[in-house]
C-alpha positions as CSV (number, residue, x, y, z in Angstrom):
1,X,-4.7,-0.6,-25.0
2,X,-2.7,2.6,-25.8
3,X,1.0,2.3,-24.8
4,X,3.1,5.6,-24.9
5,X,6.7,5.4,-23.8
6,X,7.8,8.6,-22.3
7,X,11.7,7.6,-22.7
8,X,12.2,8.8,-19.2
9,X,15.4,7.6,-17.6
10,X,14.8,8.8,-14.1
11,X,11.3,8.7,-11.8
12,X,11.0,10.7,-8.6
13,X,7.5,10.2,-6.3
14,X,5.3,13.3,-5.7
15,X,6.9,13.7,-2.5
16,X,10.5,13.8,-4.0
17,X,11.9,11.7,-1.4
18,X,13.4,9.2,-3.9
19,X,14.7,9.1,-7.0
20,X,14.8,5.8,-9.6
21,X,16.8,5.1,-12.4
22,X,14.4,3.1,-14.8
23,X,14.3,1.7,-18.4
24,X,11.4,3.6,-19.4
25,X,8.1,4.8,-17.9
26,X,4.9,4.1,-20.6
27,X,1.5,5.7,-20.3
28,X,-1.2,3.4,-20.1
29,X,-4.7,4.6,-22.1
30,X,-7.9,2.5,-23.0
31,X,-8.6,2.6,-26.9
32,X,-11.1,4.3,-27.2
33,X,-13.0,4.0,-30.5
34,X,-16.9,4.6,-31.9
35,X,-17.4,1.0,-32.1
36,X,-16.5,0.0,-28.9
37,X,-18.3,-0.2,-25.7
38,X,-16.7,0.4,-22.6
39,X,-16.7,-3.2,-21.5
40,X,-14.2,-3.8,-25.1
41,X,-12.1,-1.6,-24.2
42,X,-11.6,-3.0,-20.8
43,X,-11.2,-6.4,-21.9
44,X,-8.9,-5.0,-25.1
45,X,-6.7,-3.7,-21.8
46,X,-6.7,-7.0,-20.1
47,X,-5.3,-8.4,-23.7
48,X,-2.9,-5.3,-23.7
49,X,-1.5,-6.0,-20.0
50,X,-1.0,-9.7,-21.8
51,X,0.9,-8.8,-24.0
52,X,3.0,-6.9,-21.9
53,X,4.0,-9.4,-19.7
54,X,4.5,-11.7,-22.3
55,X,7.2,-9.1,-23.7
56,X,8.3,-8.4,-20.1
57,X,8.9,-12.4,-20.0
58,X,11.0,-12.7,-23.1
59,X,13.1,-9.5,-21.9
60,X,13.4,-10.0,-18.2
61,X,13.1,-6.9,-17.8
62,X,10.9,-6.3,-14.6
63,X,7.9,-4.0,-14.6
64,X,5.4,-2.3,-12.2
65,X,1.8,-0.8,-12.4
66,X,2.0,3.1,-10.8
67,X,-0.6,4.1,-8.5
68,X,-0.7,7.7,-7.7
69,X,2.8,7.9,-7.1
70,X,2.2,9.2,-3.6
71,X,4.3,6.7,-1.4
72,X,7.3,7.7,0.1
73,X,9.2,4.6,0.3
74,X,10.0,2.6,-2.5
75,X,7.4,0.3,-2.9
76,X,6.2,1.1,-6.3
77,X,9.7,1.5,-7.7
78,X,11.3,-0.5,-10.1
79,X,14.5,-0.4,-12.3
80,X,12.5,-1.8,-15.4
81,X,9.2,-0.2,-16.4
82,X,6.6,1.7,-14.8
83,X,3.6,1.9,-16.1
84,X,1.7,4.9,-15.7
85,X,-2.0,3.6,-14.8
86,X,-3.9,6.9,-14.2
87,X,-5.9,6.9,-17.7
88,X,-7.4,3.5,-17.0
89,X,-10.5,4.8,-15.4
90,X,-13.2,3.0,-16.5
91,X,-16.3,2.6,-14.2
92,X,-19.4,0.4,-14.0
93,X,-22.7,0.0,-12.1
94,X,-23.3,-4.0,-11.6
95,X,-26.7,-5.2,-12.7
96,X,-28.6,-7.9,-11.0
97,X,-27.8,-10.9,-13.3
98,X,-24.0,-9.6,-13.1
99,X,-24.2,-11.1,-8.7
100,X,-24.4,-14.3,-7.2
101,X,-27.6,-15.9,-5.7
102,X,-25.2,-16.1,-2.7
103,X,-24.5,-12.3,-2.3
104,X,-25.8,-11.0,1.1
105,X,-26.2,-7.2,0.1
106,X,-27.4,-6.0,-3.2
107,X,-26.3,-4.8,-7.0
108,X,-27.1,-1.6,-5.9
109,X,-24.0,-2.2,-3.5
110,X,-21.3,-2.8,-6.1
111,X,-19.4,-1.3,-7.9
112,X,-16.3,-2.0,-10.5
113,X,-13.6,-0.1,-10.6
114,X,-10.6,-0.1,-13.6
115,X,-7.6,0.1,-11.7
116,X,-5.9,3.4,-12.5
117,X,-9.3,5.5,-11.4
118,X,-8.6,7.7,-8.5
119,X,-10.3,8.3,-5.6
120,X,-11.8,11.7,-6.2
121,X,-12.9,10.5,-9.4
122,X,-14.9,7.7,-7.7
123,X,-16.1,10.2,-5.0
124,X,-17.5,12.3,-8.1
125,X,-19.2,9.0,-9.5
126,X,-20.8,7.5,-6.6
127,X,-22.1,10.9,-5.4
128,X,-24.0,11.2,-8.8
129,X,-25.7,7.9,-8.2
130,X,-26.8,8.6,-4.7
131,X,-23.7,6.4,-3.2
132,X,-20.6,6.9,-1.4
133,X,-17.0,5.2,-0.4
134,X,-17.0,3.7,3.3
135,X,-13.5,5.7,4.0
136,X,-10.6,6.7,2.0
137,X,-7.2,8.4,3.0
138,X,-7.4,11.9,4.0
139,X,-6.3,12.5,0.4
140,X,-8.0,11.5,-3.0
141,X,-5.3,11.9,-5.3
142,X,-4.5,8.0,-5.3
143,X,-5.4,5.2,-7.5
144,X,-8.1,2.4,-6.2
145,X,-5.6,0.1,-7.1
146,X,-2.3,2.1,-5.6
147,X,-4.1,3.1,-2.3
148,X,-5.4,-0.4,-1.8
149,X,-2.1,-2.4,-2.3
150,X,-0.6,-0.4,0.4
151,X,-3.5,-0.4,2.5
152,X,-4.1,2.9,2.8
153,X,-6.2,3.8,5.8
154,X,-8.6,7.3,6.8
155,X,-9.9,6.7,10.2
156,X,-13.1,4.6,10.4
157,X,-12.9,3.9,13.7
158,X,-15.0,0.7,13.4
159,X,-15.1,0.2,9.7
160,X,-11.2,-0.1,8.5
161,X,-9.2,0.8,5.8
162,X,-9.3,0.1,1.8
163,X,-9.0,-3.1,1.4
164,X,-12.3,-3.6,3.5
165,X,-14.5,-2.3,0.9
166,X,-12.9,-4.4,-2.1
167,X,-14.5,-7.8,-2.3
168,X,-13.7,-8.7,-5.7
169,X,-9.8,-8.2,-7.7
170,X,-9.4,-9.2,-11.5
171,X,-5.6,-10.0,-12.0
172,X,-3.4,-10.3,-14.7
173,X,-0.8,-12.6,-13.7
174,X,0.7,-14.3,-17.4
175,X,1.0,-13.8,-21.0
176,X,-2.2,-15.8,-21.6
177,X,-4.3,-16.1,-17.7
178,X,-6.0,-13.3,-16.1
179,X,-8.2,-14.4,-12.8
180,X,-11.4,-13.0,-11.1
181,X,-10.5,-13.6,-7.4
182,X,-12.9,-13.5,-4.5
183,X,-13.3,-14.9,-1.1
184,X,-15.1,-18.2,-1.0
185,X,-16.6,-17.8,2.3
186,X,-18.1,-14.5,0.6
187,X,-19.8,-15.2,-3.0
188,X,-20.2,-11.7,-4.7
189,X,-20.4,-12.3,-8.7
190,X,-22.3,-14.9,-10.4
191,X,-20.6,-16.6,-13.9
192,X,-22.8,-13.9,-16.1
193,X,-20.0,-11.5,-14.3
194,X,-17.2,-13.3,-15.3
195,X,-18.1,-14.3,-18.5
196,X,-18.0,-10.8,-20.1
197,X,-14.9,-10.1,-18.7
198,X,-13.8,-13.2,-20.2
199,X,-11.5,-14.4,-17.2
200,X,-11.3,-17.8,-14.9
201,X,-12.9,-17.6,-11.2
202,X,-10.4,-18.7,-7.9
203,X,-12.9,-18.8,-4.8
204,X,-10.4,-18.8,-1.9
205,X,-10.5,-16.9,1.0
206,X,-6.2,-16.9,1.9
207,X,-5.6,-16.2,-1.7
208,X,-7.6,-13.4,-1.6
209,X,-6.7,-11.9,1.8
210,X,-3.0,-11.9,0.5
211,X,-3.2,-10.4,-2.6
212,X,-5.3,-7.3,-1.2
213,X,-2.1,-6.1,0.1
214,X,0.4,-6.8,-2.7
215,X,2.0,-3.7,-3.7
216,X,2.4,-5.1,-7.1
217,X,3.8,-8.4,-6.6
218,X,1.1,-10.6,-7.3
219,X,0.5,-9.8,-11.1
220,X,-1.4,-6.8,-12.5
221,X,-4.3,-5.9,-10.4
222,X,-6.7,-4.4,-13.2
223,X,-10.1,-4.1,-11.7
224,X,-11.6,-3.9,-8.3
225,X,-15.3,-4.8,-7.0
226,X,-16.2,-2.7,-4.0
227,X,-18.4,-2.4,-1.7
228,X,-20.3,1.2,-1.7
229,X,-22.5,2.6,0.9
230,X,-25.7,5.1,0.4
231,X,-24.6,8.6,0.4
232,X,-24.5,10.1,3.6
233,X,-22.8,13.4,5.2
234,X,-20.3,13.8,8.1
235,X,-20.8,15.8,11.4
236,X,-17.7,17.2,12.0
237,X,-16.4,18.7,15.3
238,X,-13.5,19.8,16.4
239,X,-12.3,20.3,20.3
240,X,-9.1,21.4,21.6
241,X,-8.6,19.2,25.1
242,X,-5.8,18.7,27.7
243,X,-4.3,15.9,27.3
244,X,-5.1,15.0,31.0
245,X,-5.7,11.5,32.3
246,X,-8.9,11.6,31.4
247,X,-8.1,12.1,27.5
248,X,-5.1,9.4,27.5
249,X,-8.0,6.6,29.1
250,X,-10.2,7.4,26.0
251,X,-7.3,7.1,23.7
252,X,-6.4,3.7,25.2
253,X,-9.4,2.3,25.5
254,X,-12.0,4.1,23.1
255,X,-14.8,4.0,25.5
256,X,-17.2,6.9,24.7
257,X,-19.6,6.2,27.0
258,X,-17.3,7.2,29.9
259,X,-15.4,9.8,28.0
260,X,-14.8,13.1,29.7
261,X,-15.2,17.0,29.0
262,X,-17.0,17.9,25.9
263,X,-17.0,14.6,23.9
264,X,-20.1,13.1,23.9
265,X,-21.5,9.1,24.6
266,X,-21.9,8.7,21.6
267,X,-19.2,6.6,19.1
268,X,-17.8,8.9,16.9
269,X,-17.6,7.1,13.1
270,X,-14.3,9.2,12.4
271,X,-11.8,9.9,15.0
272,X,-8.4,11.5,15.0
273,X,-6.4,13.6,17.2
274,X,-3.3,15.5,16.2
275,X,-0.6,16.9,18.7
276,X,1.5,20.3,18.3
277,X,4.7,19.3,19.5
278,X,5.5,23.2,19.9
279,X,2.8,24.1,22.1
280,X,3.2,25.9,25.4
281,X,0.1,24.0,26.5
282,X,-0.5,20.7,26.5
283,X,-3.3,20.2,24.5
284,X,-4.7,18.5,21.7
285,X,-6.8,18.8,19.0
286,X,-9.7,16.2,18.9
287,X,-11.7,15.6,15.5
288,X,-14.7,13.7,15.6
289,X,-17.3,13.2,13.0
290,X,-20.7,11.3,13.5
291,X,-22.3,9.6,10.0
292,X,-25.7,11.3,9.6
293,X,-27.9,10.6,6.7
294,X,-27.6,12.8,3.8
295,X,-29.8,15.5,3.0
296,X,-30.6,18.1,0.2
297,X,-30.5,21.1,3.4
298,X,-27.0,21.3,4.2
299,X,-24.1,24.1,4.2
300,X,-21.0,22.8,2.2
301,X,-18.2,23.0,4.6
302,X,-15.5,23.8,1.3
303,X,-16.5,27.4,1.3
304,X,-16.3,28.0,4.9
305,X,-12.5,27.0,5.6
306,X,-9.5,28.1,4.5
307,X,-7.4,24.7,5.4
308,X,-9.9,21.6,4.7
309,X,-11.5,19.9,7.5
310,X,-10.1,16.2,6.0
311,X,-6.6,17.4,5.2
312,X,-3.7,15.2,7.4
313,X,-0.9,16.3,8.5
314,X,1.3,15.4,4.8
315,X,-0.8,18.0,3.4
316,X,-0.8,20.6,6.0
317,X,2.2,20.7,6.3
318,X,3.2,20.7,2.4
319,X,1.3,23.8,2.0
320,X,3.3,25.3,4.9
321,X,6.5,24.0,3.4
322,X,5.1,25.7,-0.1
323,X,5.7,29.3,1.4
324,X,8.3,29.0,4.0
325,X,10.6,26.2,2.8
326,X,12.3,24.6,5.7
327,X,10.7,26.7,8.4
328,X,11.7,27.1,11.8
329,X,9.5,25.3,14.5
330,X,7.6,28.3,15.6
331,X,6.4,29.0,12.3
332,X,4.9,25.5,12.1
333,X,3.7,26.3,15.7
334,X,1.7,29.5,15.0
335,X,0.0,28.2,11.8
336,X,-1.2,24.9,13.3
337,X,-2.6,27.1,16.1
338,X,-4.4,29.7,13.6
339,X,-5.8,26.3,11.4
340,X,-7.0,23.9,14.7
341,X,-9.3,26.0,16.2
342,X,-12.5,24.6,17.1
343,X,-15.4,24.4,15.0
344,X,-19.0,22.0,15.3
345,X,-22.2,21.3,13.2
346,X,-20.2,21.3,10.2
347,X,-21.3,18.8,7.3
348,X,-19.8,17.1,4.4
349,X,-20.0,14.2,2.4
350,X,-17.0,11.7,2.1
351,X,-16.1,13.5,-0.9
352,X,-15.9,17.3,0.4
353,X,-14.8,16.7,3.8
354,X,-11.5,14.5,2.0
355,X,-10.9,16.5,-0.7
356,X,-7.5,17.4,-1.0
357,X,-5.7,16.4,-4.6
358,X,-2.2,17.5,-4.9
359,X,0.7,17.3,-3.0
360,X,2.7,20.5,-1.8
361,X,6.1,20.5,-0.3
362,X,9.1,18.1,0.2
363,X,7.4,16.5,3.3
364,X,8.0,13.1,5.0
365,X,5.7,10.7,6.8
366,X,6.3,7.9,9.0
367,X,3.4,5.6,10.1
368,X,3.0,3.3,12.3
369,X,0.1,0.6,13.6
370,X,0.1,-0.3,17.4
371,X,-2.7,-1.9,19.6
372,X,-4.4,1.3,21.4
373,X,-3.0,0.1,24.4
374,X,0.4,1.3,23.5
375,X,-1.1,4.7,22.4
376,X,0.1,6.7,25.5
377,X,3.5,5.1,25.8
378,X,4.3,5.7,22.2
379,X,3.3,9.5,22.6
380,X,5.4,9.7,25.6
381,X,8.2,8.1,23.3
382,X,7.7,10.6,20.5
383,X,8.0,13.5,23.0
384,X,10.9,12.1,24.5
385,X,12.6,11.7,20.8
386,X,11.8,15.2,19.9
387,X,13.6,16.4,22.9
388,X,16.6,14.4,22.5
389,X,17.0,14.4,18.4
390,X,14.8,17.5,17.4
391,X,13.4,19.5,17.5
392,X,11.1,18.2,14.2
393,X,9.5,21.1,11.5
394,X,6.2,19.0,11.7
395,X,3.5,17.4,13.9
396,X,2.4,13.9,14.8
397,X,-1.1,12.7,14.6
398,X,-3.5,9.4,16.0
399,X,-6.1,7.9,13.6
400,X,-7.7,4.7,14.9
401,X,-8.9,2.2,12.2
402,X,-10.8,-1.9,12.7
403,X,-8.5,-4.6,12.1
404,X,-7.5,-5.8,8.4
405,X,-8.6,-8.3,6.5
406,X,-5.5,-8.3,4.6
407,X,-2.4,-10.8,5.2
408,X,0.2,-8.3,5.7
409,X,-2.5,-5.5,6.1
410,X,-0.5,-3.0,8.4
411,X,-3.7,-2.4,10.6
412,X,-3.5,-5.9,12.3
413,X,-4.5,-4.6,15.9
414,X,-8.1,-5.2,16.6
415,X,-9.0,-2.1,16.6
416,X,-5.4,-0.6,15.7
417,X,-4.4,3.1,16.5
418,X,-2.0,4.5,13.7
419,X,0.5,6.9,14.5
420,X,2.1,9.5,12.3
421,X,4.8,11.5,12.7
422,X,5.0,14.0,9.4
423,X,7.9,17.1,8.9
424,X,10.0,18.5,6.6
425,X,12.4,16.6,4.2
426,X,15.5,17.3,6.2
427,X,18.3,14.7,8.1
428,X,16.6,16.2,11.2
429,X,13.5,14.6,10.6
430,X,15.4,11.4,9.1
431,X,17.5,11.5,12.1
432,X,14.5,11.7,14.1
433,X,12.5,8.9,12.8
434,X,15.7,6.5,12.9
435,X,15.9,7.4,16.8
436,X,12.1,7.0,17.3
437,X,12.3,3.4,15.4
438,X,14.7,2.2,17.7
439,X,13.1,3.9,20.7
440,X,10.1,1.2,19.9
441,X,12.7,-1.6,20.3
442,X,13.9,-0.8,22.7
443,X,10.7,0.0,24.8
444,X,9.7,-3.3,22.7
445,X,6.4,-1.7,21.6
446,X,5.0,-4.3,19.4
447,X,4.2,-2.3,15.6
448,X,3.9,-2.3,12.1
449,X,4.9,-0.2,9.4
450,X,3.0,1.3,6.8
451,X,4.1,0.1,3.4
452,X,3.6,3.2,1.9
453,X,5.6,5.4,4.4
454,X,8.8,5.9,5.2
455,X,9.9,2.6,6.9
456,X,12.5,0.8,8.7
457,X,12.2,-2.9,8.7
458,X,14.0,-6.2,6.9
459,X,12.3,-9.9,6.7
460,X,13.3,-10.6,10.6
461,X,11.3,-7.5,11.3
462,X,8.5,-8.4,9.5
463,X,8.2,-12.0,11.0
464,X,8.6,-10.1,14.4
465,X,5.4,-7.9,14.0
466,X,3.4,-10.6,11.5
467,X,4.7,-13.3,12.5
468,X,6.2,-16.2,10.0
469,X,3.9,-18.2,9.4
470,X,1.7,-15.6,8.0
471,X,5.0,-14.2,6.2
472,X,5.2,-17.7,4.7
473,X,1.0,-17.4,4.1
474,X,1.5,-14.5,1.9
475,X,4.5,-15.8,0.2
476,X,2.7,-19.0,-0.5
477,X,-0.4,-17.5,-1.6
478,X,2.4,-15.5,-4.2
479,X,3.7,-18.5,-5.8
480,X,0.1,-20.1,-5.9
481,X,-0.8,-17.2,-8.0
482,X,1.9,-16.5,-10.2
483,X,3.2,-20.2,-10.6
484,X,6.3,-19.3,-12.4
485,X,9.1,-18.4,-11.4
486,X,10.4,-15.9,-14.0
487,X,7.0,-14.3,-13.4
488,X,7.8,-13.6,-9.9
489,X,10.6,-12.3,-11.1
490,X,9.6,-9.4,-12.9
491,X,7.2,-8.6,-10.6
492,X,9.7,-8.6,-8.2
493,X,11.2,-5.0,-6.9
494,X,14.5,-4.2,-5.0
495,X,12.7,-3.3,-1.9
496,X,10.6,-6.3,-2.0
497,X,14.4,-8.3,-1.8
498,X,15.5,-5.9,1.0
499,X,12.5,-7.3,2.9
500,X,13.0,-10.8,1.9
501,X,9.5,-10.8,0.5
502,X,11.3,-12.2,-2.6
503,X,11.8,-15.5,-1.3
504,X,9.6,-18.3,-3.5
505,X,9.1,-21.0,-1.2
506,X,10.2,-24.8,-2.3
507,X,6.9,-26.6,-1.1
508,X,4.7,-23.3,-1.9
509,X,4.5,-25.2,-5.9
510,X,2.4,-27.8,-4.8
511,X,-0.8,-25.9,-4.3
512,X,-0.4,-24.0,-7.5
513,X,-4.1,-23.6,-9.3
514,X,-4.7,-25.2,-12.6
């Protein structure tokens, strides 16, 4: 494996929220080389990340594997070394003999992923062999491996986020073990898999449900098995609705088959609504799309609109921000008026309809998870907060996902309605958020934060909305993994202490895997 160190002293996100002060930042690259297959130069990466953490082990200097770089708080930071992940973009179809007797789908279903490959990349692959993502963010500029240790989230309303199409994660935890980790209740791989990546197989269902959402802290998570879908298209509509009794019942309950006004009976596979906090009226804009089964036959939707149909609010906003930097509310009024107006019948597969890549703008984004009975109340709060510590440059938005799999997966509501409030990068909307956060407690509206967002919270926090034993689940399943202490250590970051997520538990050794 290619190492390049860029002798960079200083690492800001894409959203220039934060700034780091580091001990160097390397690029990460596969060797490539005539005589070696791309399966070699995986593996000769897996000895590479090795050798790393050996080095990292003699130095103590802490490291972390980059994503995309796209979260606003600080949860891919480190003071040591970040390593830049993006060129490790390897891909493979999986053959028959490479999956378990056990396996309840097919080959055809799988797919391996090298960690640093980024969603639009992987939208562009599986689109040329006829097969597509279940969901993504709104955005594809992350990494597989970045957007699925945050648990990033689009809005499958009955499908989930990330982590629910991974089934398979090959770690590198130790100068000389690397694991292929899967859930034992759900076979995938047979040994012929495993073999020609040269690693050792953990079957167990906690482990694996803990390390999904990791952020890092579990080892180096270089390759991901997921779980693909045929290719299929998206019928979009959009409606812009009162937000009457009628529309808050749907919201709170998600029954379509007594929904009012123009939304049909039947269950929309992607639902979102997004709120103009400006408006004179009090309306929203509703944005549902139905999975249909691709076809040749179709009219791209790309072409036909100026703002993308997938875009969220982040990257709305950013391109707003772009041309009028810090603009006054009425200008963020009038442009989200003249982008939401209603539209039907338009198609798109996963890839076009979320196909935004770049980030524009110093925004902000704050996200929260609630059970969709809290929907309406937290609306009422943000509307409340805007009055009394706005106004905010930005919008706030409603995206409904299934429950996690994940240990400390954010979307732990079953289904869970997520909540974001994104503006411009300003103490206003800082000051905002800080009044909103404690508006939740003290409306006690049980929530979670999104690890990859701006968040408020601290290890009583955490065992408030988890709860501790599955704190202590997650921290157990850490040390199980990692075994040694000074490992933990350098995969250990300053906002993982600030959560308390640090903490190596004394009877978490005795479970340790040999």
């Amino acid at each position: 494996m290619k190492k390049i160190n860029r002798n960079i002293r200083e690492w800001k996100n894409i959203h220039q929220t934060f700034s780091q002060t580091i001990e160097n930042y390397t690029d990460l690259a596969n060797e490539y080389a005539s005589n070696l297959t791309p399966l070699k130069m995986y593996n000769e990466s897996t000895e590479g990340f090795m050798q790393l953490i050996d080095s990292h082990l003699q130095s103590n200097i802490p490291l972390r594997v980059l994503g995309g770089e796209w979260s606003w708080s600080k949860v891919a930071a480190s003071s040591g070394i970040l390593l830049n992940s993006k060129p490790l973009n390897l891909s493979f179809g999986i053959g028959i003999n490479s999956v378990s007797s056990s396996y309840l789908k097919t080959f055809q279903d799988l797919y391996f992923v090298q960690c640093g490959t980024s969603i639009r990349e992987l939208n562009d692959r599986l689109r040329i062999i006829g097969r597509s993502l279940p969901t993504s963010g709104a955005s594809n500029g992350q990494t597989i491996a970045g957007a699925l240790s945050t648990g990033t989230h689009g809005a499958a309303l009955d499908f989930g986020s990330v982590p629910e199409f991974v089934v398979g994660l090959h770690i590198v935890v130790d100068k000389d073990r690397h694991y292929y980790i899967e859930r034992e209740s759900y076979p995938v791989v047979s040994g012929r898999f495993t073999n020609q990546l040269k690693t050792e197989v953990i079957k167990d269902d906690e482990l694996f449900n803990a390390a999904l959402v990791s952020f890092g802290a579990f080892g180096i998570i270089h390759g991901v098995m997921i779980e693909t879908q045929p290719l299929f298209l998206y019928e979009s509509r959009l409606d812009i609705m009162n937000y009457d009794n009628n529309l808050k019942t749907l919201l709170s309950a998600l029954d379509f088959t007594h929904s009012a006004g123009t939304i049909p009976s039947e269950r929309p596979y992607h639902f979102q609504v997004v709120f103009n906090p400006y408006a004179a009226t009090n309306n929203a804009y509703v944005s549902r799309m139905y999975k249909r089964p691709y076809n040749n036959s179709y009219n791209r939707i790309a072409s036909d609109f100026e703002w993308n149909i997938g875009e969220d609010g982040p990257a709305f906003l950013g391109k707003i921000f772009d041309i009028f930097p810090g603009p006054v509310p009425s200008v963020v009024d009038s442009l989200l008026r003249a982008k939401y107006q209603p539209y039907d019948n338009k198609f798109g597969t996963h890839g076009e309809i979320f196909s935004n890549t770049s980030t524009n703008g110093k925004v902000l984004s704050l996200a929260i998870g609630v059970p969709v009975t809290e929907v309406n109340r937290v609306l009422e709060l943000i509307k409340i907060t805007n009055r009394t510590h706005g106004p905010i440059n930005g919008l706030y938005a409603l995206r409904y996902v299934a429950k996690s799999s994940a240990t400390l997966g954010f979307s732990k509501y079953d289904p869970t309605a997520i909540i974001e409030i994104d503006g411009f990068n300003s103490n206003t909307m800082y000051h905002f958020y800080t009044a909103f956060v404690n508006g939740l407690e003290t409306e006690n509206i049980e929530h979670c934060f999104h690890w990859g967002k701006v968040l408020y919270t601290n290890r009583q926090k955490l065992e408030k909305s988890y709860g501790s034993d599955v704190i202590k689940q997650w921290l157990k399943a850490r040390k199980k993994l990692l075994q040694k202490d000074e490992l933990m250590a350098i995969f250990t970051n300053d906002l993982m202490k600030s959560w308390g997520l640090d903490e190596i538990l004394i009877d978490g050794g005795e479970d340790v895997i040999t």
